[in-house]
C-alpha positions as CSV (number, residue, x, y, z in Angstrom):
1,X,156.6,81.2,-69.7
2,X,158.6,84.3,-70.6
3,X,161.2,83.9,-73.8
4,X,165.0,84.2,-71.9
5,X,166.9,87.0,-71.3
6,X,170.4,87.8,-72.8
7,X,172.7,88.7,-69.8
8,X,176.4,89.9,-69.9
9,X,178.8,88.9,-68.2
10,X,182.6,89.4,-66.7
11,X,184.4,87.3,-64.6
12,X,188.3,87.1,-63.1
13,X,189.9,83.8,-62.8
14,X,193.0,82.9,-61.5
15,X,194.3,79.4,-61.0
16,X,197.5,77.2,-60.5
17,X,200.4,79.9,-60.4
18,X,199.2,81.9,-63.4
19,X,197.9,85.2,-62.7
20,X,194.6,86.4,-62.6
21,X,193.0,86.6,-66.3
22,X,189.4,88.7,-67.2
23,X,187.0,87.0,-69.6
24,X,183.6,87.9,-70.9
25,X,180.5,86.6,-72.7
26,X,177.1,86.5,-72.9
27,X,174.3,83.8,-71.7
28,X,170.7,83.1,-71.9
29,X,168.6,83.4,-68.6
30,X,165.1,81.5,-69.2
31,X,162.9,83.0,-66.0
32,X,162.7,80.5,-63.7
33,X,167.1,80.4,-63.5
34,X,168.7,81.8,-60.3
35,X,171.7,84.0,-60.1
36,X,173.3,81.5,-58.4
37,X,172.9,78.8,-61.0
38,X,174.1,81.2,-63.7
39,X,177.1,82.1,-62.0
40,X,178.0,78.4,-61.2
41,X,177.4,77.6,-65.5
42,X,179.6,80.7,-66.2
43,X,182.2,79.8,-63.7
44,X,182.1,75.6,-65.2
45,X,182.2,76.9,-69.1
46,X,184.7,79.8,-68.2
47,X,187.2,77.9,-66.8
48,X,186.9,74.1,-69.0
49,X,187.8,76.7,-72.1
50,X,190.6,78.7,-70.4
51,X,192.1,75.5,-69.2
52,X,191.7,77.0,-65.3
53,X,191.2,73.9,-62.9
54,X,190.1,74.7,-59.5
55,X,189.5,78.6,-60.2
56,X,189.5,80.5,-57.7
57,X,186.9,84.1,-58.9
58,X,188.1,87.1,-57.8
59,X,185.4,89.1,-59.3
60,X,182.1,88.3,-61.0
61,X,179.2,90.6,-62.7
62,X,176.2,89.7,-64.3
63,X,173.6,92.6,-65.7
64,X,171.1,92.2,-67.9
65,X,172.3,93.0,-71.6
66,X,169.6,95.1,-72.5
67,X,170.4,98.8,-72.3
């Protein structure tokens, strides 16, 4: 098993009738993760801390963090 990966990521939330806000972060990837799960634990942590309920994402990269 290969150790995980550090990934970056940026993702627009908007919710309720505030406006759309940008946040940002980084995760570890272990190998056998999809994008697709990644995106859904970004999405869950993203919007229980920002208070967002029901978000609706307007935009959404992930790239490794290794330059």
């Amino acid at each position: 098993m290969q150790p995980p990966k550090v990934f970056h990521w940026i993702i627009t939330l908007q919710g309720g009738s505030a406006g759309p806000r940008t946040f940002e972060g980084t995760v570890l990837v272990e190998s056998d993760e999809t994008r697709q799960e990644i995106y859904r634990r970004v999405v869950a942590s993203t919007s229980e801390e920002s208070g967002i309920d029901e978000p609706v994402v307007t935009f959404f990269l992930l790239e490794s963090n290794q330059l």
